[in-house]
N, C-alpha and C positions, 0 to 999 in steps of 0.2 A: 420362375427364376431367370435372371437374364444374365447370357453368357457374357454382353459385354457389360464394364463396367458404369452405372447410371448414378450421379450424383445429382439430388435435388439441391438447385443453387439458387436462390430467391434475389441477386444478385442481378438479373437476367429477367427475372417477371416485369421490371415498367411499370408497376401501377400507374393506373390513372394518367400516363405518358403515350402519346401517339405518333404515325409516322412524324407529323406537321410539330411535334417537339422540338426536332432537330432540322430539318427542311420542309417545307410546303409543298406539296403535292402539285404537279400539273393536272392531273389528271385522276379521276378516279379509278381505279384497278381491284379488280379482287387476292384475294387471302394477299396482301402483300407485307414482305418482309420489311419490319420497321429498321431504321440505319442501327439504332440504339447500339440493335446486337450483334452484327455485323463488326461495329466500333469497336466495341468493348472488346470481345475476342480476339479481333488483331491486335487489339492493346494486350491481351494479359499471353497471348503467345510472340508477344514482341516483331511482328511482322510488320515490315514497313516498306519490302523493296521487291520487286520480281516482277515475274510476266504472270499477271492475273486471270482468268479465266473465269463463265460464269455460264453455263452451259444449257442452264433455262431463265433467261435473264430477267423475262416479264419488264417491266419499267422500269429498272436499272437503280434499285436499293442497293445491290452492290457496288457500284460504281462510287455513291458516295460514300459509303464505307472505305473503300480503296482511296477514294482523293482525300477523306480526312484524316485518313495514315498515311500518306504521303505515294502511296502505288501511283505509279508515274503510267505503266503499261497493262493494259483492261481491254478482254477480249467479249463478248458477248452474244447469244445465239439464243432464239426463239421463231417458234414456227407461227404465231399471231402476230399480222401484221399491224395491228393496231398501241401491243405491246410494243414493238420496234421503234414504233413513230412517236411513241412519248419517250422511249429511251432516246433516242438520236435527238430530239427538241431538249432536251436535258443535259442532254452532254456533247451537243457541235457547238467549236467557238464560230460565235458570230460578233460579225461589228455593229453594235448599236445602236450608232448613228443610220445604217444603213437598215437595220429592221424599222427604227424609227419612223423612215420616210417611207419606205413600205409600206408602214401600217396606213400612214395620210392618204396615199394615193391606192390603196386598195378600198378606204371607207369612202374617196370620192367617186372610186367607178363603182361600187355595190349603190350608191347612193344617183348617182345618173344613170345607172342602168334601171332604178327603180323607177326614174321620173315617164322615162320613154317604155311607149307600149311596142314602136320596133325594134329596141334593144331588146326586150324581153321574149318577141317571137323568134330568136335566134338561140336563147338555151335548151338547150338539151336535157333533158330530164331523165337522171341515171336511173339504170334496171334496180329495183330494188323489189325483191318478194314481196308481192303485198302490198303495195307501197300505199294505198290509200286505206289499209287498215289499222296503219302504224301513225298516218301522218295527216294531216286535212291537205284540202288544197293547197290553203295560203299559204301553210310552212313549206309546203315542196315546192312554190316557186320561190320562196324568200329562200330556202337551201339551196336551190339551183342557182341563184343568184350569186349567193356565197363563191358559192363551191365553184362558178363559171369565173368569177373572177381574181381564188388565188391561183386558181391555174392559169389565169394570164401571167402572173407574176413571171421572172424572169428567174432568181436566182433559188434552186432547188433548196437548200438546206435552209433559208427564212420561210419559206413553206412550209417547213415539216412542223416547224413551233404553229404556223398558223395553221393547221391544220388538227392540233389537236384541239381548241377551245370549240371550231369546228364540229370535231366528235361531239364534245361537250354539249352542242347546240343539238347535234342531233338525237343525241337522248332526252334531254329536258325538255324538247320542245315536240317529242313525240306524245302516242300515247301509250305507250311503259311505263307500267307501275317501277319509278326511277328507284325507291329501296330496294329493289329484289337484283337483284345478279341475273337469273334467267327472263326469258324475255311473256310477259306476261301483261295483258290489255287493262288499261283502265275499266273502269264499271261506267255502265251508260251515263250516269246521270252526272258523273267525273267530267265526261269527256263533254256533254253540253256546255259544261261551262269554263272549255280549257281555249283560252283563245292568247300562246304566249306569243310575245313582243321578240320574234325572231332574229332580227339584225339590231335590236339597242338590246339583247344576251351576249348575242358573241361579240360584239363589240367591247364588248363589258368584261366579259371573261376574256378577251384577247389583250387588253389591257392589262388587266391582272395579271395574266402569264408572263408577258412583256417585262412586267416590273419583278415576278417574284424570280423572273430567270435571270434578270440584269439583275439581283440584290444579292440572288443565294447559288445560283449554278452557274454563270462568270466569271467570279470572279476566283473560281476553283480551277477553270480549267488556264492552267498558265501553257505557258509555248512548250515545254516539253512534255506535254501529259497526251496521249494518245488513247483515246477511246474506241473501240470498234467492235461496231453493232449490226448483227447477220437476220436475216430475217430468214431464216432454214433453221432447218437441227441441225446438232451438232455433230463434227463427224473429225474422223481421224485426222489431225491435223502433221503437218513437217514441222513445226517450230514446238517444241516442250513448253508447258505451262509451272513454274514454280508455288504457286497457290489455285486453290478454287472454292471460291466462295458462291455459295447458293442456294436457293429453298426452291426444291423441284416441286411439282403437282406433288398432291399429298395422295390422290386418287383419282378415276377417271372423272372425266371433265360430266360425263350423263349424271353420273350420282355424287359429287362430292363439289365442285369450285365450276363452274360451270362456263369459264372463259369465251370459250368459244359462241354460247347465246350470249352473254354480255355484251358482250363487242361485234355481231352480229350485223347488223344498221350501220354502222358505225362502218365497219369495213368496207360493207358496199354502197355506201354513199363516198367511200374513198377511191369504191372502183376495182376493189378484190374480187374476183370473179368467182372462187372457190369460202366465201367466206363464212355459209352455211355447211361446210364441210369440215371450219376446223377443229371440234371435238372427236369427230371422225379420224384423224391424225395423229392428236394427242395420245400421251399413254395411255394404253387400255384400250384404245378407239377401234382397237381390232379384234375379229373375235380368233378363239384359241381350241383349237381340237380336244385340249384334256389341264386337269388341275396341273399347277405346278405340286410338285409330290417331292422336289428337296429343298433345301436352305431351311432355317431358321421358322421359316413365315408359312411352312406349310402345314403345325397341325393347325393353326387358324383357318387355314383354305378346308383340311380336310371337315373340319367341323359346320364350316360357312357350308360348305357339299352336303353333310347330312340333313342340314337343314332344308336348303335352297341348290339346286348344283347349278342352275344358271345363273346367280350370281355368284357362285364358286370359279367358273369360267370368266365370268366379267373381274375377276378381284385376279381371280391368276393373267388373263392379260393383260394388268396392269403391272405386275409382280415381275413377270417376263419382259416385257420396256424397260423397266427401271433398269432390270440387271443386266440388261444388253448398254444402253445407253451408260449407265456403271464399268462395264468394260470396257468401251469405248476411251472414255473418261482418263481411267487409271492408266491409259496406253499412251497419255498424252501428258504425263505428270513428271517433270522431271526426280530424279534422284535424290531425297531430301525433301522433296517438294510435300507439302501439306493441304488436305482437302479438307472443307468445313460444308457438311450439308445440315440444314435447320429444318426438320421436317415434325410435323406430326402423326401421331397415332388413332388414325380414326379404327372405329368400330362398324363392322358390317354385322345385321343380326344376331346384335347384341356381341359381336365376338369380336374382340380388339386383336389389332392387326400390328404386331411390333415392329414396324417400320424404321424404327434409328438400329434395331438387331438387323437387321437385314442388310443394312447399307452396311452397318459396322461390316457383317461379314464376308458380304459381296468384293467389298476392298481389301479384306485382308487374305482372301484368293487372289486376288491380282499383286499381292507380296506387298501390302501396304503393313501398317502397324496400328490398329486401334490406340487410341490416347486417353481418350476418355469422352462421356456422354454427360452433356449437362440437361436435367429438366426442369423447364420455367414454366410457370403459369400462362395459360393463353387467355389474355383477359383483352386485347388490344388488334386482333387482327379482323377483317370484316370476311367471315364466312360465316356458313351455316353450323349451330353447335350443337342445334338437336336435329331431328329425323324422325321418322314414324316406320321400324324396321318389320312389323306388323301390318301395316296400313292400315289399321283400327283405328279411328279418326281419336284424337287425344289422346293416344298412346305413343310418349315421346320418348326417346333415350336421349344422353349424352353422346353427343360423335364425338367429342376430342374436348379436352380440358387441360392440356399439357402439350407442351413444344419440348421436340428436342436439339438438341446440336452437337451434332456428331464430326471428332474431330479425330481422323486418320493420319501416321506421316507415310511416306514412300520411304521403306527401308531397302527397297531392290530384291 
């Protein structure tokens, strides 16, 4: 029975509708939040104006959700810096004309750097774990080459757009099985025959970005709309947030969305030094001396415990982030103000973990007012839906078959 109110609304499910519905993707990201529903809910709670907030932003679905309701002021904070870097290429206005010529004169020095053999004994070849387990020779000089020459560039924030087709280059041209999320090697006989066209991809794919960002993220952001994107957690701020909109991790990053190997490569070929550490950070990534034993979400823990108690510990230090980060949060909401988290209910050993009860409750300890919970079908986000809570090879359950969106106000 659940304490707060849950209304199945099929309004909110999207069949057959994806992010790329409403905007194109720069970049590919895990579990990410489609705009659809983000939209729709500031439409049917009439929200159009305030200082916005999004306090695990991942690649900035909220954002467009805020600029296609007209939220002029979007604040934003994530601890992966490779989620940062496609938010910020998404939402800095740039001038055009001036990424334009960029692009010309960054494809003529990748392209002379490539002719001469002593340009090329002067790149440096970033630390990357592994690096020739992940990559052949040729792509780690055609990446250093890359990568040697947007950092010449001059002007920081045309970088950051060049920079993610970049990523891009560096996953697809690896050897990462590219469907999985976590980071897992091709099979021998994959890799003999993987020989890709490293600099005519990301040229290919920088183009593309170029265009879908001058067609659809442009021409949104007009002169008074101010976007700001922290690449830290989030933390007590001086200035009140009037909204907050966002879809935090659903679980820790080792068993559930696994952000932190995804983006892996990718970060340290951007030169993140800590970047095999950032699941270790994420919620949960800590361990915890004992169950959490109140709120809403604990007989699940305690029964997770009967079963398994170490991942009763792993599911409760995830349980204890949230509601710390939740506190935080609600400290930061002004008067009136309204929070929307879109979260899932995954299932650990077979035991379903009521995650929209918990946030409901979490906030309405900090004096907020639950409003109501909608649940929609989860037919359209890219995570894992089954598991093996067993590990007996074909013994799968369901993790999660429904989203919800939990919407609190600050009543004081």
């Amino acid at each position: 029975m659940n304490k707060y109110n849950v209304v199945r609304n099929t309004k909110y499910d999207y069949t057959g509708q994806s992010y790329s519905s409403v905007y194109p993707n720069l970049h590919r990201y895990p579990a990410t939040m489609i705009p659809q529903i983000g939209i729709d809910i500031l439409k049917e709670f009439d929200i159009s104006s305030g200082n916005m907030l999004d306090p695990y932003c991942g690649s900035g679905s909220s954002f467009i959700c805020g600029l296609e309701c007209g939220i002029k002021k979007m604040s934003g904070f994530d601890i992966n810096p490779l989620a940062v870097l496609i938010a910020k290429a998404k939402f800095t206005k740039l001038n055009i004309k001036e990424v334009e010529i960029a692009y010309q004169k960054l494809r003529n020095s990748v392209f002379e750097m490539m002719k001469n053999e002593k340009h090329l004994k002067k790149i440096h070849v970033p630390e990357i774990t592994n690096i020739y387990f992940w990559f052949s020779d040729t792509v780690v000089k055609n990446l250093s080459v890359i990568k040697y020459c947007i950092d010449e560039l001059e002007n920081e924030k045309i970088k950051n757009i060049f920079f993610v087709p970049f990523s891009e280059t560096v996953r697809e041209c690896s050897y990462t099985r590219n469907n999985e999320f976590k980071l897992y090697r091709m099979k021998p006989e994959e890799i003999h025959n993987f020989n890709p066209d490293v600099i005519g991809y990301y040229f290919k794919k920088l183009s593309d970005i170029i265009q879908c960002y001058k067609l659809y993220y442009l021409p949104k952001l007009k002169k008074n709309t101010s976007i700001k994107i922290y690449s830290e957690p989030f933390k007590k701020g001086i200035k009140g947030y009037d909204l907050v909109l966002t879809s935090p991790p659903y679980g820790d990053s080792r068993t559930t969305v696994a952000y932190g190997q995804f983006s892996a490569l990718s970060n340290e070929w951007l030169g993140i030094s800590d970047a095999r550490k950032i699941d270790s950070i994420l919620m949960g990534g800590r361990r915890v001396p004992e169950i959490m034993k109140d709120n809403c979400i604990a007989d699940s823990i305690r029964k997770i415990n009967n079963v398994d108690s170490k991942r009763a510990l792993e599911v409760s230090s995830f349980y204890f982030d949230l509601k710390e980060s939740i506190n935080t949060v609600a400290k930061n909401i002004n008067i009136g103000g309204t929070i929307i988290y879109i979260v899932g209910n995954r299932t650990v050993k077979n035991i379903l973990l009521p995650t929209d009860q918990f946030i409901a409750e979490v906030f309405e300890e900090n004096g907020f007012k639950h409003l109501i919970t909608y649940e929609r079908a989860l037919s359209n986000k890219a995570m894992p839906s089954r598991n093996s809570p067993t590990n007996i090879a074909g013994k799968t359950v369901n993790t999660m078959l429904y989203e919800y969106i939990v919407v609190c106000k600050n009543t004081g």
